[in-house]
N, C-alpha and C positions, 0 to 999 in steps of 0.2 A: 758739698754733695747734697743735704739736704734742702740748698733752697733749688735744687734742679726740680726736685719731687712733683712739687704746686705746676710747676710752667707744661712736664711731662703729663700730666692728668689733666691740663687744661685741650693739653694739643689732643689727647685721644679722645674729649669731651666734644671738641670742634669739630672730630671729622666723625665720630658716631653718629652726633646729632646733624650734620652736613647729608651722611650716606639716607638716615632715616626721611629728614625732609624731602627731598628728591625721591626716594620711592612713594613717599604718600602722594606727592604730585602726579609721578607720571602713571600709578595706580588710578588716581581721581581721571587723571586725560581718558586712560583705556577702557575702565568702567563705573566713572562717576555719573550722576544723571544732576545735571541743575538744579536744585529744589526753590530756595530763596532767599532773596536779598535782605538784611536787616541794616539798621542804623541803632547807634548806641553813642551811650554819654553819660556821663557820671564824674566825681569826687574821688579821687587819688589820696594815699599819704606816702609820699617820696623821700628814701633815705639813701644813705650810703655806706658799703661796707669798707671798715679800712684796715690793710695788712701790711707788714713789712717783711720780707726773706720768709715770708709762706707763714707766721704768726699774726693770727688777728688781735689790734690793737685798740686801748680805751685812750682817748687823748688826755691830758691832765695839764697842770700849772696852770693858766689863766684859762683855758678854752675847756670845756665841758664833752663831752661827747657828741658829736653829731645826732640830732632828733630826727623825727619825721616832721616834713613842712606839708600843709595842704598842697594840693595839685589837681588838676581836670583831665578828663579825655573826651575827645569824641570819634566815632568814627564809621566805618560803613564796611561791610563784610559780605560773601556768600556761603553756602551750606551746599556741598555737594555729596551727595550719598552715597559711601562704597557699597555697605552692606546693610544689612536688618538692624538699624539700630545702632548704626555708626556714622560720622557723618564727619568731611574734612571742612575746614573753614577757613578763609582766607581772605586779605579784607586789604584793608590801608586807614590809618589814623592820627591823629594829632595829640600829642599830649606832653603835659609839663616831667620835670623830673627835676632831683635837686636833695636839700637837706635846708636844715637849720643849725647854727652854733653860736651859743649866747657868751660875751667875752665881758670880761668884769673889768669898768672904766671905773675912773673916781666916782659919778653916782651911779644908776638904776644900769643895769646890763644893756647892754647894745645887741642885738639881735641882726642876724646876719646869715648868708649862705649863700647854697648855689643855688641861679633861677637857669633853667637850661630848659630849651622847646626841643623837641623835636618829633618826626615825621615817623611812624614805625610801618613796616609791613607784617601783620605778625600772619602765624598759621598752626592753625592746632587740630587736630583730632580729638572730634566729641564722640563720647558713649553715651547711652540712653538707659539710668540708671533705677528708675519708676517713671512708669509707663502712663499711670495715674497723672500723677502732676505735671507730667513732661521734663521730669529730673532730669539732667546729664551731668556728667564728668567729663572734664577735658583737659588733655596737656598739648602743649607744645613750643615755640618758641616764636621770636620777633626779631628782627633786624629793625636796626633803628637809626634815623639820620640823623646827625646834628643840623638843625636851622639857626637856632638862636640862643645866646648866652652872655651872661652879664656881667660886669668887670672884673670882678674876683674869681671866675671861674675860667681865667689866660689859660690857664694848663689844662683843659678840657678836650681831648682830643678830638677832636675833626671827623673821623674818619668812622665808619658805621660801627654800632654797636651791637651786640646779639643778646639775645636773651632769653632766658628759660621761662614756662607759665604753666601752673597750675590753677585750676578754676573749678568751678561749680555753681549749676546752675539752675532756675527753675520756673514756670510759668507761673505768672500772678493773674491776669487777667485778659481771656482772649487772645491779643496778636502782640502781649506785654510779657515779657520776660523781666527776667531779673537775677544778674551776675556778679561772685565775687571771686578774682583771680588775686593772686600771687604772681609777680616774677622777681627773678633774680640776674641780674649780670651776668654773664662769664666771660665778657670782654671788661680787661684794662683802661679805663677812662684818664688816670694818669699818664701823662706826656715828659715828664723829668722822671731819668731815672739815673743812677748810676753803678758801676762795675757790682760792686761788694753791698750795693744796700737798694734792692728792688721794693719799691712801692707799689701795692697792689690798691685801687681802687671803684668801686664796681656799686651797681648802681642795685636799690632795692624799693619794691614798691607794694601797695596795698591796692584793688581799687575796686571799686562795687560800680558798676553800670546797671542802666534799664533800658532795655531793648525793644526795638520796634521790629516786627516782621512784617515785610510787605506782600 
């Protein structure tokens, strides 16, 4: 009964966050005004969370826990303005994802992980939080495509991935920004599972961008 719990709080996580993306959309169609186009790029650290029957696990005997691996993005976005000081965004980008896990041979550790590309559409809603610096606060989420992946990562599923983001952000100089988000998985990346022992796998990131508004 309780590895139901995890799967039932994922599914009402998918359609809250589902009903809320779609109103911000068709809100921005009825009264958003186009503002501007940016392009962004930066340094990623990309890790991964891992659970079995809804308890999160530390790996041990030979294999170490899963680290953060570097990673990049780039990508290109618009700002359309619902209200005074709110603003929706919606883009398309490119960017790595993955981990690190270092496994102890007869000499110096072997270093090793997931290298996985993919495509994301993300879409968030910014707040404007000092007016001064041109602060904002933003949450929202991403959809993510697998493009590419690398031999040890067979079990990586295919099939798009979603994802939650926190961020915050602020003007450095001129039409230069400067961002650091958070996300977190709430899709299963794991592709082998069976009856009585569910593996949960789910992808987490760090990333700082500098943005160009045009």
């Amino acid at each position: 009964m309780s590895s139901s719990i995890p799967n039932v709080s994922h599914n009402l996580s998918f359609k809250l966050l589902f009903i809320v993306l779609i109103t911000c959309i068709s809100t921005s169609c009825v009264y958003g005004q186009l503002t501007r186009w940016e392009i962004y790029s930066g340094p990623s650290l990309t890790n991964t969370i891992h659970s079995v029957n809804g308890q999160q696990i530390v790996w041990t005997y030979s294999l170490n826990s899963p680290q953060y691996a570097p990673g990049f993005l780039f990508g290109i976005d618009r700002r359309n303005k619902l209200w005074r000081g709110i603003e929706l965004q919606t883009g398309i980008e490119i960017k790595t994802k993955g981990d690190k896990l270092s496994k102890q041979q007869f000499g110096p550790d072997t270093i090793y992980g997931l290298e996985l590309l993919y495509v994301g559409l993300p879409i968030s809603i910014a707040f404007k939080i000092l007016e001064s610096r041109q602060m904002y606060f933003k949450v929202g989420a991403s959809t993510d495509f697998l493009v590419k992946k690398n031999e040890i990562a067979w079990w990586v599923k295919n099939n798009p991935q979603l994802s939650s983001r926190l961020g915050i952000g602020c003007r450095i100089y001129m039409n230069l920004f400067c961002e650091l988000t958070y996300t977190e998985g709430l899709s299963n990346i794991y592709s082998d599972n069976f009856e009585y022992y569910k593996t949960r796998i789910r992808h987490q990131s760090i990333e700082l961008s500098v943005i160009y508004r045009l």
